[in-house]
Each structure stands twice: as structure tokens, then as C-alpha cells.
C-alpha positions as CSV (number, residue, x, y, z in Angstrom):
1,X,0.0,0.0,0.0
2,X,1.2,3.7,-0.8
3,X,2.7,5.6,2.1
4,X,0.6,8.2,3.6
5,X,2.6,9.3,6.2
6,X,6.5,9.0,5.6
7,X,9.2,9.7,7.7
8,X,12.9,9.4,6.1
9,X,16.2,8.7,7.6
10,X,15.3,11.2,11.3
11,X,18.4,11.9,12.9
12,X,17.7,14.3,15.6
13,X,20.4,15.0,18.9
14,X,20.3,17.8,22.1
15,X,23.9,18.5,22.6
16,X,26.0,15.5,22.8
17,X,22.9,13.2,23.5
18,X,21.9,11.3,20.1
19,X,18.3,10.8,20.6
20,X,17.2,9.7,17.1
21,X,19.5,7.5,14.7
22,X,18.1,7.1,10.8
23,X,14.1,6.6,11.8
24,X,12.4,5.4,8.5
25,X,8.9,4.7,9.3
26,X,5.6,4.6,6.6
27,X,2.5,5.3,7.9
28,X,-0.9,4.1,5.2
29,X,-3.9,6.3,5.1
30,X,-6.4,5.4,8.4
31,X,-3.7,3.1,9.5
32,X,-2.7,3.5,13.4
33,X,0.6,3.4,14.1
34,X,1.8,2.9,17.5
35,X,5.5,3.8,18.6
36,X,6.5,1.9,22.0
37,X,9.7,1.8,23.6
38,X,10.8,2.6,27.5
39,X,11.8,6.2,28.9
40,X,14.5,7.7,26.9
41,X,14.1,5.7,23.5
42,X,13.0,9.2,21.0
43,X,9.7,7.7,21.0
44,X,8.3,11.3,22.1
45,X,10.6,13.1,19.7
46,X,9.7,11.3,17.1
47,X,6.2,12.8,17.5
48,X,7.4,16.3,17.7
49,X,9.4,15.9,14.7
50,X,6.4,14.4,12.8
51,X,4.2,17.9,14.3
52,X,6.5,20.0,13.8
53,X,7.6,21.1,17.4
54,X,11.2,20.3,17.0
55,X,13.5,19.6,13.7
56,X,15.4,16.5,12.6
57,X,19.0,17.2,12.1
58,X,18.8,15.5,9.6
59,X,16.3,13.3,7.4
60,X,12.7,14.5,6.3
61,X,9.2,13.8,6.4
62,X,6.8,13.3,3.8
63,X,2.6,13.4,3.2
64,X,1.3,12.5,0.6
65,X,4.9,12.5,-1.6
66,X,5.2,16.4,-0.3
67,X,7.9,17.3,1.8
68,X,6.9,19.1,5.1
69,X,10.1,19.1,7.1
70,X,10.1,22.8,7.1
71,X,6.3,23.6,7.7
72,X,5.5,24.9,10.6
73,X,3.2,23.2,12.7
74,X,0.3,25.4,12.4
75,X,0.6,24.5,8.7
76,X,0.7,21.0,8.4
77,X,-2.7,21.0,9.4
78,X,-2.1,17.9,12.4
79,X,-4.6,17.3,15.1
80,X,-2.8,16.4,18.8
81,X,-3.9,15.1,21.7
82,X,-1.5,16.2,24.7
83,X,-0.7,13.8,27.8
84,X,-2.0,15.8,30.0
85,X,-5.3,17.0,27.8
86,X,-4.1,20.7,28.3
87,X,-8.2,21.4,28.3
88,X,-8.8,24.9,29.5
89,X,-10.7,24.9,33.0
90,X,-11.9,28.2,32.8
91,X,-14.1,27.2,29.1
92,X,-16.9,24.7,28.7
93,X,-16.8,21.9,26.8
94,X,-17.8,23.4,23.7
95,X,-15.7,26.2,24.1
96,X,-12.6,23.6,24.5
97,X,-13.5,22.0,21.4
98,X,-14.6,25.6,19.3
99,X,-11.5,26.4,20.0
100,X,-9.7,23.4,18.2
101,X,-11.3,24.8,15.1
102,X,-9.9,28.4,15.7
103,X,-6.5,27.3,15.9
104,X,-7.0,26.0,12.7
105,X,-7.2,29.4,11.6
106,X,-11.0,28.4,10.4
107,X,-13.2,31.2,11.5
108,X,-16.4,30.2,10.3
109,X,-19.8,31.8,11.1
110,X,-21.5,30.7,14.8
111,X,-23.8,28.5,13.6
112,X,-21.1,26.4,11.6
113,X,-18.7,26.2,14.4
114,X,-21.8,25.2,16.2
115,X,-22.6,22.5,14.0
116,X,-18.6,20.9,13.9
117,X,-18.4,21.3,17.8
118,X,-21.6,19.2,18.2
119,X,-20.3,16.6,15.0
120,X,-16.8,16.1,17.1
121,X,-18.7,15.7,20.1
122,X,-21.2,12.8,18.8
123,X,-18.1,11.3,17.1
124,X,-16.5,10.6,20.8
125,X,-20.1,9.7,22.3
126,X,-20.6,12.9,24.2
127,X,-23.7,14.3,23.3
128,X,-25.2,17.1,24.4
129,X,-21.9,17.8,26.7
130,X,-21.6,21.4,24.9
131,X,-21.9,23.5,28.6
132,X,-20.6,21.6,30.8
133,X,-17.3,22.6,32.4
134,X,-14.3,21.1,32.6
135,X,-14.1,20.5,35.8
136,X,-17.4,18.9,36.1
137,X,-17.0,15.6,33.7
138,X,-14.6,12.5,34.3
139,X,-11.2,11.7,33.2
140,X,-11.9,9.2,30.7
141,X,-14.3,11.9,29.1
142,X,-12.1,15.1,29.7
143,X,-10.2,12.9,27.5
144,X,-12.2,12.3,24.8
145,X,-13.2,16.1,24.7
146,X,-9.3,16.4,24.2
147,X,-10.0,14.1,21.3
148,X,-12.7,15.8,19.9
149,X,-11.1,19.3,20.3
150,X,-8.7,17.2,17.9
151,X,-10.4,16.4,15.7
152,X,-12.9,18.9,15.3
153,X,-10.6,20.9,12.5
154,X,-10.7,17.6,10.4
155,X,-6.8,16.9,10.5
156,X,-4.9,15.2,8.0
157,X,-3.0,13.1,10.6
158,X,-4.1,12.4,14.6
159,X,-1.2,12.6,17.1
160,X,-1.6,10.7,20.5
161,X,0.8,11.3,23.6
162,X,0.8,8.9,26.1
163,X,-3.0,9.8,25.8
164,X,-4.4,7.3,28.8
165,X,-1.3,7.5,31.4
166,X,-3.5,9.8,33.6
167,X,-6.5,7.6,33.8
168,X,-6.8,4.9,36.6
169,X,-6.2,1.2,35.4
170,X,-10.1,0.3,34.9
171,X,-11.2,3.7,33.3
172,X,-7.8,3.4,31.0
173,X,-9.2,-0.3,29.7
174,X,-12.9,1.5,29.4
175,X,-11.1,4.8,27.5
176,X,-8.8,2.7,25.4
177,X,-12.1,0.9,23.5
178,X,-13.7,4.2,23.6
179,X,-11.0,6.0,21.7
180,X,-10.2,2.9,19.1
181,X,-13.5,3.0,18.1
182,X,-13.8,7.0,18.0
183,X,-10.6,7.1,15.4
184,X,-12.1,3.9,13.6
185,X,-15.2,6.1,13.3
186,X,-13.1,8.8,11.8
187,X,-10.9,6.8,9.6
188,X,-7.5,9.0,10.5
189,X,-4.4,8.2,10.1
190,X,-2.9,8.4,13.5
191,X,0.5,8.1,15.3
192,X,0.6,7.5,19.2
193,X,3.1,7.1,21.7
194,X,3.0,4.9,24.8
195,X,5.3,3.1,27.0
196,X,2.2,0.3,27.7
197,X,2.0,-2.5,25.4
198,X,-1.1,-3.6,26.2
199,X,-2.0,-0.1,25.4
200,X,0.4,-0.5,21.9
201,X,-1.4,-3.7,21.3
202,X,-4.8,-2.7,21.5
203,X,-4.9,0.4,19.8
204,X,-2.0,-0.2,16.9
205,X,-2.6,-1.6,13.6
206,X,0.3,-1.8,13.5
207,X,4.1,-0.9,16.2
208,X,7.1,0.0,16.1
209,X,9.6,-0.5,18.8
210,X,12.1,1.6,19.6
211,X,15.2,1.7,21.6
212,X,18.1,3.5,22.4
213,X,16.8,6.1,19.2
214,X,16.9,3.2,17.2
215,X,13.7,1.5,15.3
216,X,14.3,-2.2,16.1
217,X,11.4,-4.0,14.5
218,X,7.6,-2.5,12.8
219,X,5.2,-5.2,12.5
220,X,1.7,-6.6,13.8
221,X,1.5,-7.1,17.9
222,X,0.9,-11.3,16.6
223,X,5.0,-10.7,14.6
224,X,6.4,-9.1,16.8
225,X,5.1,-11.5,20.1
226,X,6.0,-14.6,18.3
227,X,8.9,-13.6,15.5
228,X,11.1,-11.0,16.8
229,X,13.9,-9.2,15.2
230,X,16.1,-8.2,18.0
231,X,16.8,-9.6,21.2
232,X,15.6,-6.1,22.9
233,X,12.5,-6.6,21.3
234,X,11.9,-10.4,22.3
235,X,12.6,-9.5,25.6
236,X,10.4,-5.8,26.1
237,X,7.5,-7.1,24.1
238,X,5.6,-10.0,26.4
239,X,7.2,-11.9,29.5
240,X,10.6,-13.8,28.1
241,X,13.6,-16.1,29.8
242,X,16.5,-15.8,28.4
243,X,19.1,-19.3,28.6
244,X,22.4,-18.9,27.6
245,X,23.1,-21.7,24.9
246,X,25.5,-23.0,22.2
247,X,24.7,-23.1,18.7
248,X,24.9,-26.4,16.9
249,X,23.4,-26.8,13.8
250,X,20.9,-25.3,11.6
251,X,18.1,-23.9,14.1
252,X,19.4,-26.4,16.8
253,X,20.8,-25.4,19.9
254,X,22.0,-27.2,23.0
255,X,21.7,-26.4,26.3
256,X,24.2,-26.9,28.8
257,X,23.2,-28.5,31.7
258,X,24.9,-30.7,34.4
259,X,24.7,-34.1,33.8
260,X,25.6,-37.3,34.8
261,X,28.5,-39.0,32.9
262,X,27.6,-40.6,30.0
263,X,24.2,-39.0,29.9
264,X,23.6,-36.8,26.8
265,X,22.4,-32.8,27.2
266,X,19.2,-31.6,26.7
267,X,19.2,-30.0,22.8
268,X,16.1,-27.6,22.3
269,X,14.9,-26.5,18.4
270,X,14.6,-22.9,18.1
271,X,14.4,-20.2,15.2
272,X,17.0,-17.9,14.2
273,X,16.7,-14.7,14.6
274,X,18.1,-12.8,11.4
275,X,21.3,-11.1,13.1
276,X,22.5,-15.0,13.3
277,X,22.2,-15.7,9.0
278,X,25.5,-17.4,9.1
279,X,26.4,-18.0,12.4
280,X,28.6,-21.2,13.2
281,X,28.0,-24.2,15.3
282,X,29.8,-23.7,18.5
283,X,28.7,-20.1,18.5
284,X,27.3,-19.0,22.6
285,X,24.3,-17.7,21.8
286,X,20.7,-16.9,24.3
287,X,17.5,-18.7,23.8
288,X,14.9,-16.5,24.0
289,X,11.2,-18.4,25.5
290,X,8.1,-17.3,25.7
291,X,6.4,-19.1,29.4
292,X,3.8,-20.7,27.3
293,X,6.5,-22.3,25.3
294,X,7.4,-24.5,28.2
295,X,5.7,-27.3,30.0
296,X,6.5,-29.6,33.3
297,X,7.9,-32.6,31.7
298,X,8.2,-36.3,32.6
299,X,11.1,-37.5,35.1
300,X,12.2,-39.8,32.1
301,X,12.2,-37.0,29.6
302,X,16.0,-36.8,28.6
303,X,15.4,-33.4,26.7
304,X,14.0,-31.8,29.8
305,X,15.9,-29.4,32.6
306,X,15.8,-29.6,36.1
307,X,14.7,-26.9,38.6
308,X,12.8,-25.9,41.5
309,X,9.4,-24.1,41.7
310,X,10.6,-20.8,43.7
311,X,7.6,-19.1,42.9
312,X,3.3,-20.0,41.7
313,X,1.0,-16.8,40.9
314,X,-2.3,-18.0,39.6
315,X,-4.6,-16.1,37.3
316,X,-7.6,-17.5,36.7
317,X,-7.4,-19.9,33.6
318,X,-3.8,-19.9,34.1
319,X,-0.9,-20.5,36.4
320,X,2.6,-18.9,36.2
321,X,5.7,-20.6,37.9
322,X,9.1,-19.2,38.4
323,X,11.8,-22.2,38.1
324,X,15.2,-21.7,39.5
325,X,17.0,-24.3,37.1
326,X,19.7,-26.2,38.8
327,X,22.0,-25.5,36.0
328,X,21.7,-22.0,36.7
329,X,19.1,-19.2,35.6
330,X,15.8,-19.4,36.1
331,X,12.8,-19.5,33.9
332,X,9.1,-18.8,33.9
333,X,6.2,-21.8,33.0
334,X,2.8,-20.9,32.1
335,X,0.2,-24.1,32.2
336,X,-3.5,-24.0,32.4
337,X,-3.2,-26.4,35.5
338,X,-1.8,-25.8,39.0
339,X,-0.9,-28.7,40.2
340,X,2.8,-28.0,41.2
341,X,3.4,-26.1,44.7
342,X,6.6,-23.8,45.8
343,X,9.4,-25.9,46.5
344,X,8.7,-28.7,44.7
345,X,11.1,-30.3,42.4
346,X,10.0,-29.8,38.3
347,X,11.7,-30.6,34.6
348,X,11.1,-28.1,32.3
349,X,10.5,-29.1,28.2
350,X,9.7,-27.1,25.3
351,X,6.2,-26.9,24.3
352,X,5.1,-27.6,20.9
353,X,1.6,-26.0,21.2
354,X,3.4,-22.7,22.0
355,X,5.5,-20.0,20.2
356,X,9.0,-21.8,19.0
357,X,12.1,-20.5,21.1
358,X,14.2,-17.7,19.8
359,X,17.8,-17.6,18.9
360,X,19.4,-14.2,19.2
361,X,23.5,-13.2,19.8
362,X,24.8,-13.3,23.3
363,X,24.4,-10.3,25.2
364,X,27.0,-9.3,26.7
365,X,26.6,-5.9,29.3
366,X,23.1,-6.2,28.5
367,X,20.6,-4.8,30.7
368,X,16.9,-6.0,30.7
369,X,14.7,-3.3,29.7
């Protein structure tokens, strides 16, 4: 699909600090775009290089195949929602929102700015919300006035900040559904940032994860949960243990484990990840696996690792176990039966059912995100 939305080569640094490094990103017309990455990874200067508040060092951005690097934001005709709403107290709702459209520079007669106020208003299910203040409505829908103050001027492009990271837990789920479906209504092409990935998940067509100012890997949440690209991102996106491991043949590894002489160590299948293309048996490497991709195993089961259950946390359908392995490390088990207790002693096996195990270049100085 043809690029709605591009942004080329964004280098942008404050001082000596490099906070972006060669961001290519394309965004498709009503596609949602979510950029996710922890504090300090240019995922919030990457949206005020893409409206205009700051300017790459290099690098530009496109719409449309025209280049808007230098625009102004009051040009590029964006629509931004703010993390903290910035909604004026002092104005009702309908003023908050009227005055969306006046920064436009649209100065339309009463009766249209009227007509637009109450449109924005139905399209974020607050009807009828015109004179109320501020100060007299809830989070989730101060919020969506935000939105519809927004969206109002009928932007080419929605920007989202953190939008929900005000909102308690159980309002945030609520508002989340309530503003998917409000840009779904619209059909906008939007960019948001958040440091949630449920958040990323749920609201993103599709995401890009970012790190260190570098874009590690765009995809769907289902590619980037199951295939991938970086060790950072197998290990950020989702819960992840990571087992040091020796590479021995194509998409084989084996894991060391102490066993009795004569006895033959456990060897687990997993996928490459791309950075090894034409890595060499013998090569130390981590496997990278997801807790549903292990299962309690056998005693017999000569492919299996021993371990102790240090930890159970149930949840509902599910139970998670914590497994200090007696070779060292410790993993985490996900089964749909708790049958195992703290302290007992477990083997831990791949699972087949689950996503297969990733193979990714040792680490070395790494730091979990």
C-alpha cells in the first residue's frame, strides 16, 4: 500500500545526546501506528518531529509524496492530543473544542462552528456535553473532549501522547475501546506514543519498537510477540527467559546443563533470529522463550531441565511458575493447571503448542529493559 505518512532517515540529537538515529517509518492512510519503547528511546521526539515542534537534524518527512520538514506546525494542518489534555478549565466543553477549530485558523460563522463542535462531540459519544465545564466531567471523558477538540478541524493526521497515562487502570481499559473506536469512526491516520504495550497492542494496527533512538522492528502485535527481530524486542515485548546456549546446527541449539557422565544434554529447536544468518556451530548464543513455550515434563524425559518451583502466581485460567534451574538461571512456566506447589522439584521441556524459542546473539553488558 502507498505511504501516507513517511518519515525518512530522522536523525535528531540535544547537545551531545543522540536521541534519534536514521528513523524510517511509513504510515498508510487510516492506518494507526503505534511507537513503543521505555523512557528515553526518542519515541516522544519522534512525535514532535512528525508535528512540527522540533526539527530533525537531519532526514525528512513526507505526506502525501510532499515534503513538510520545514512547515510549521500550524501548517501542516495535524490534530494532537497532549498527555495531560491541556483542556482549558476556565471554558466549557464546547468552548474547549470551538476552540480546536480556531487554531485552525478556520473562522467560520457561529452556527457552523456550532454544527462541527456538536459533530466532534457525537463522534466521541458525548452528546449534548456542549456547557458543561471542565471540571465537572470525568477523566476518561475530559479525555475524549481532548479528542474531539482534535479532531474537530478535520486533521490530515491524529497525534496521540501517552493519551491514557493519567486515567486509573479500569477507566484506561474503558477509554482505550472508547477512543479505538472514536478514530475507527473517523478513519485517520494516527501516530501514538506509549510506553504500555497492552496499550500498543490494542490500539495499533500496527508498532514500532524503539530503543536507544533506534527502530528495532515494525510489525503486527501477533509478529512481533511470536517472530522478533532483536533480542531487545523479544525480551520488552511480552514476558521472556533468556538461557544462555551453544549453537549447533541449523536452528538447533543445546543447552548446557549438568549431567551425569555418560548422559547426553538436553538440545532444544529454536528459530533464528536474522542477526545470526551465518552464524557457526559452537557459536554462545541466548535462547529467548516465551512461558507458554514451556511445560513440566516427565522424570524420564531426557530433553528436559531440572529446577525448583521458587515461585506459583495463579490467574484465573492460568498459572505462572518461576523455576530456579539447577544449572543456573531461572525460567518462567505458564500451564492451564496448578498442580505444582513452591518448592517442589519440576523438569522443564519445550512446548510444541506454544511459540518456538528464539535464537538471538549473546548479550554481553546487557541490561533488561
Amino acid at each position: 500500500m502507498t505511504a501516507f505518512l513517511t518519515l525518512d532517515q530522522l536523525d535528531k540529537s540535544f547537545g551531545a545526546q543522540t536521541v534519534l538515529r536514521g528513523l524510517s517509518l511509513e504510515v498508510t492512510k487510516g492506518e494507526i501506528v503505534a511507537l513503543l519503547g521505555p523512557s528515553g528511546s526518542g519515541k516522544t521526539t519522534a512525535l514532535r518531529l512528525i508535528a512540527g515542534f522540533e526539527a530533525p537534524d537531519r532526514g525528512r518527512i513526507q505526506v502525501e509524496g510532499v515534503d513538510i520538514t520545514a512547515l510549521p506546525p500550524e501548517r501542516r494542518h495535524f490534530g494532537m492530543v497532549f498527555q495531560h489534555y491541556a483542556l482549558f478549565p476556565h471554558l466549557t466543553v464546547g468552548e474547549n473544542v470551538a476552540f480546536g477549530i480556531a487554531g485552525h485558523g478556520n473562522r467560520g460563522d457561529r452556527a457552523d462552528i456550532a454544527r462541527r463542535v456538536a459533530a466532534a462531540l457525537n463522534l466521541v459519544e458525548l452528546p449534548g456535553y456542549e456547557a458543561r465545564r471542565v471540571g465537572e466531567i470525568s477523566g476518561g471523558q475530559q479525555q475524549r473532549v481532548a479528542l474531539a477538540r482534535a479532531l474537530a478541524p478535520e486533521p490530515r493526521v491524529l497525534l496521540l501522547d501517552e493519551p491514557l497515562s493519567n486515567l486509573d487502570p479500569t477507566l484506561r481499559e474503558r477509554t482505550r475501546r472508547e477512543l479505538k473506536r472514536s478514530i475507527r469512526r473517523v478513519g485517520i491516520t494516527t501516530v501514538l506514543v506509549t510506553h504500555e504495550q497492552e496499550e500498543a497492542f490494542h490500539l495499533g494496527d500496527r508498532v514500532a519498537v524503539l530503543h536507544g533512538g533506534v527502530l528495532h522492528q515494525v510489525g503486527t502485535p501477533e509478529d512481533l510477540y511470536e517472530q522478533p527481530a532483536t533480542r531487545f524486542v523479544a525480551t520488552f515485548v511480552g514476558r521472556a527467559s533468556v538461557l544462555p546456549s551453544v549453537l549447533e546446527g541449523d536452528g538447533a541449539v543445546w543447552v548446557p546443563v549438568p549431567a551425569p557422565e555418560g548422559t547426553a544434554p538436553a538440545r532444544w529447536t529454536a528459530t533464528r533470529a536474522p542477526e545470526l544468518k551465518g552464524a557457526a556451530p559452537g557459536e554462545e548464543v541466548d535462547l529467548v522463550v516465551r512461558p507458554e513455550s514451556l511445560a513440566f515434563a516427565a522424570a524420564g524425559d531426557t530433553n528436559a531441565l531440572a529446577g525448583r518451583v521458587t515461585e506459583r502466581r495463579y490467574a484465573g485460567p492460568v498459572t505462572y511458575y518461576q523455576v530456579a534451574l539447577a544449572a543456573g538461571g531461572e525460567v518462567e512456566v505458564l500451564t492451564a493447571s496448578g498442580t505444582a506447589a513452591t518448592g517442589d522439584a519440576v523438569r522443564v521441556a519445550p512446548n510444541p503448542a506454544g511459540p518456538a524459542p528464539r535464537l538471538f546473539r549473546r548479550a554481553r553488558g546487557f541490561t533488561e529493559p
